[in-house]
C-alpha positions as CSV (number, residue, x, y, z in Angstrom):
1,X,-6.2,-7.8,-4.2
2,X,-4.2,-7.1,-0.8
3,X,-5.5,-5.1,1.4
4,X,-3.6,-3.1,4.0
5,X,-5.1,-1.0,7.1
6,X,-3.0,2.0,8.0
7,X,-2.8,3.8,11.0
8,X,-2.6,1.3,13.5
9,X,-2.2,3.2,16.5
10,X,-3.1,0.1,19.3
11,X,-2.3,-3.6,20.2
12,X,-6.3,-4.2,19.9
13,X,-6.9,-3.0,16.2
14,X,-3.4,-4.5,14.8
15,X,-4.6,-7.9,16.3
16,X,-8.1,-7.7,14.9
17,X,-7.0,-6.7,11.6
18,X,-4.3,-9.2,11.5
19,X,-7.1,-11.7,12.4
20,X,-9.5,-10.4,9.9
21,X,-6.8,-11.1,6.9
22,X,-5.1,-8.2,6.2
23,X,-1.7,-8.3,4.5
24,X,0.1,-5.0,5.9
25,X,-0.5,-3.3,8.9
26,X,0.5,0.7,8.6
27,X,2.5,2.3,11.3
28,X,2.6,6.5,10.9
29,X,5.6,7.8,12.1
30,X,4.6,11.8,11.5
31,X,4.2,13.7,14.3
32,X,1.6,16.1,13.1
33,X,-0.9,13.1,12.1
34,X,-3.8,12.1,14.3
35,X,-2.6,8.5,13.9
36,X,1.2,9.3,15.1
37,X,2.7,6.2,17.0
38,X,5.8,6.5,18.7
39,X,8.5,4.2,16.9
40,X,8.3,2.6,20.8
41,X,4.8,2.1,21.1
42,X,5.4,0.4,17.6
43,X,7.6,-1.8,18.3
44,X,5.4,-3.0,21.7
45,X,3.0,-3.7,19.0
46,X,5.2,-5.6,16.3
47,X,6.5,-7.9,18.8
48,X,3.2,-9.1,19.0
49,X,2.3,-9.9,15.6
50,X,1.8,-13.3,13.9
51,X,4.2,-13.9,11.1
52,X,3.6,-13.2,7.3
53,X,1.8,-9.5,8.1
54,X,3.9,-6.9,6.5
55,X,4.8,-4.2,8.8
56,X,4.8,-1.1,7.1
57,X,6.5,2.6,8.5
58,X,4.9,5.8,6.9
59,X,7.8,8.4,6.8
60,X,7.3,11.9,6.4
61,X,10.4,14.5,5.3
62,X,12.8,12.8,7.3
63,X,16.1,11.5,5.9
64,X,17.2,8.0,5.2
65,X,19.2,7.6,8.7
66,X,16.1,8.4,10.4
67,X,13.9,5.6,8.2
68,X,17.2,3.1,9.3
69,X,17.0,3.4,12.8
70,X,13.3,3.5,13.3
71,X,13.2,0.1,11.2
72,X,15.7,-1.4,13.4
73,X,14.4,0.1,16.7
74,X,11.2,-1.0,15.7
75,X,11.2,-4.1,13.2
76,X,9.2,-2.7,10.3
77,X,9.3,-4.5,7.0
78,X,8.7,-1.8,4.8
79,X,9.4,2.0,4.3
80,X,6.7,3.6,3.4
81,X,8.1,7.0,2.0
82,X,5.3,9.7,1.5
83,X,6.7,12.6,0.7
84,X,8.8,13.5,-2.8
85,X,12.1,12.0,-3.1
86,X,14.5,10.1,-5.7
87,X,15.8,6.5,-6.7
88,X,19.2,7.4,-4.7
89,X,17.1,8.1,-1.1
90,X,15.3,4.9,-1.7
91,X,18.3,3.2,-2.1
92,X,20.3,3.3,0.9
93,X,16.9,2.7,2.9
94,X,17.9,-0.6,4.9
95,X,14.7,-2.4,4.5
96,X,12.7,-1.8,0.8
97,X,10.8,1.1,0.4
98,X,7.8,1.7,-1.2
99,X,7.3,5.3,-2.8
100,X,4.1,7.5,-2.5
101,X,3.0,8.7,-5.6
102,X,0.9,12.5,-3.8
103,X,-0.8,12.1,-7.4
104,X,-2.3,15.9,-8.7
105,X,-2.7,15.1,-12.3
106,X,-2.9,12.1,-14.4
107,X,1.1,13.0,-15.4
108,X,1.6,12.0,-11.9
109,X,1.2,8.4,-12.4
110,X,4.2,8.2,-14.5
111,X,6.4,8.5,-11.4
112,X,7.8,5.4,-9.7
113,X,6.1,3.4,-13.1
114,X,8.9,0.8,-12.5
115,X,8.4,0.1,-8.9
116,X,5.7,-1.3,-6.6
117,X,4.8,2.5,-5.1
118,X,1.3,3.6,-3.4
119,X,-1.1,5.9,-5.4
120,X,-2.8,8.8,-3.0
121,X,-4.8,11.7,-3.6
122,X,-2.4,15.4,-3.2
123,X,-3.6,17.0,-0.1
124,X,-1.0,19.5,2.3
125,X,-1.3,17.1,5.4
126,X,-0.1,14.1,3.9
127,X,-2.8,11.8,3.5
128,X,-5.5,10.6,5.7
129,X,-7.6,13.2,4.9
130,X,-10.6,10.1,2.8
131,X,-9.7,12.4,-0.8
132,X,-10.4,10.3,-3.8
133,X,-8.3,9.9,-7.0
134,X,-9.9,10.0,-10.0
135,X,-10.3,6.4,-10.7
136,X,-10.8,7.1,-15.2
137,X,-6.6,8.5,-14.3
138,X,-6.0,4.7,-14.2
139,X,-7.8,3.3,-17.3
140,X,-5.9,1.6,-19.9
141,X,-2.7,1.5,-17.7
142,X,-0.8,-1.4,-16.2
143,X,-1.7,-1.1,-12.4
144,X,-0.2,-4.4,-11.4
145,X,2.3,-2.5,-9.0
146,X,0.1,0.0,-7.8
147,X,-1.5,-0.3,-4.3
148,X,-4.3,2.6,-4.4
149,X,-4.9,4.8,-1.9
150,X,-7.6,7.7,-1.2
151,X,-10.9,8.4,0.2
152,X,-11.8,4.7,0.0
153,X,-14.1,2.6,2.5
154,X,-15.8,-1.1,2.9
155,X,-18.7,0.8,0.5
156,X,-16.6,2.1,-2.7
157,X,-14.3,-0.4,-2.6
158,X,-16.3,-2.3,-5.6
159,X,-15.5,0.5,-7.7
160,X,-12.2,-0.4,-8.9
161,X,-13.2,-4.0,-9.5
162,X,-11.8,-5.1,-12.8
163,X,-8.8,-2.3,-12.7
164,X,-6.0,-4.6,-11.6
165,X,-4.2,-3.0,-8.5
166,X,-2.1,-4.9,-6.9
167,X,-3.4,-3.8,-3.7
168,X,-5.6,-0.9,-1.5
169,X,-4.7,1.0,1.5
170,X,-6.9,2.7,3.8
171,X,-6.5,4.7,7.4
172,X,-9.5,6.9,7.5
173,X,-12.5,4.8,5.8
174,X,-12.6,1.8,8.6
175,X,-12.8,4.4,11.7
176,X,-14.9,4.9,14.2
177,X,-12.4,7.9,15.4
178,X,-9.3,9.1,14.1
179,X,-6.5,6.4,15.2
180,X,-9.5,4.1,16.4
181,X,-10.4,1.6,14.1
182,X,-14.0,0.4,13.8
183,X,-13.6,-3.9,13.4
184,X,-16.6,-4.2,11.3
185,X,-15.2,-1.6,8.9
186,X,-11.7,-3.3,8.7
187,X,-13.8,-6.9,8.2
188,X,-15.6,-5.8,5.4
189,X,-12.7,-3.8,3.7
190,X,-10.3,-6.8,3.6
191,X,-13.2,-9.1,2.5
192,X,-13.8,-7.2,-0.5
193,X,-10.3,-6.3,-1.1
194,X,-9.5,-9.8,-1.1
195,X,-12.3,-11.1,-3.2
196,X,-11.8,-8.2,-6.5
């Protein structure tokens, strides 16, 4: 399963985590979050990293120009788009996107069913918050393009063993302080990820 560690905010925990295994680094280009990163101090950090990490931009109710400049200003792979938009926005994104799913119900997981898109828990500030889905809202379905998100740490993460996500996500479950990760945490995240 891949495992991706969002909220990179520093040169020290993107290396570390890159080192440790992980297959996408997240970069959250919202203002009001704790783990904000100027689209500069992102690409400082980019620049820096070994090749075959994907490079991910978490975009919050901004419009498609905005995502297309910030990827080129800052060479991000991947759009991550976390807030409630359609096929056409996603579509004139300059790099591939990958949709957030804010799930509140198990109807929610219907949305995006065609498309590699990330699976979080609804809560007003956009994530980040450690809120868990309920994991019995994926039984029985074909998670193969789902990368799950929510409330999970190096200590849950054998919980969806067996469901078939294509990947996980965390920010908040491998830090020692908001926008600070804590290396041991990340370690043991993408070693489990990697071995369900």
């Amino acid at each position: 399963m891949k495992a991706k560690i969002c909220g990179i905010t520093n040169l020290e925990d993107a290396l570390h985590a890159a080192r440790a295994g992980a297959d996408a680094l997240g970069f959250v280009f919202y203002e009001p979050s704790p783990r904000y990163i100027t689209p500069e101090a992102a690409a400082e950090i980019i620049r820096q990293l070994p090749p075959f990490v994907e490079r991910v931009g978490l975009f919050v109710n901004v419009t498609p120009e905005v995502v297309n400049t910030i990827a080129v200003q800052t060479g991000i792979s991947l759009a991550q788009i976390h807030f409630e938009v359609d096929e056409a926005f996603l579509e004139v994104l300059a790099i591939p996107a990958l949709p957030v799913v804010r799930a509140r119900k198990p109807e929610d997981l219907s949305t995006f069913i065609n498309r590699y898109r990330l699976v979080d828990a609804y809560v007003d500030g956009y994530g980040g918050e450690g809120k868990r889905l309920a994991l019995e809202w994926f039984a029985g379905r074909d998670n193969s393009r789902t990368i799950l998100a929510g409330g999970l740490t190096p200590d849950n993460l054998a919980s969806v063993k067996g469901m078939g996500f294509y990947g996980v996500d965390v920010s908040s479950g491998v830090e020692a302080s908001k926008g600070h990760k804590d290396p041991d945490k990340v370690e043991r995240f993408i070693r489990y990820a990697q071995s369900l």
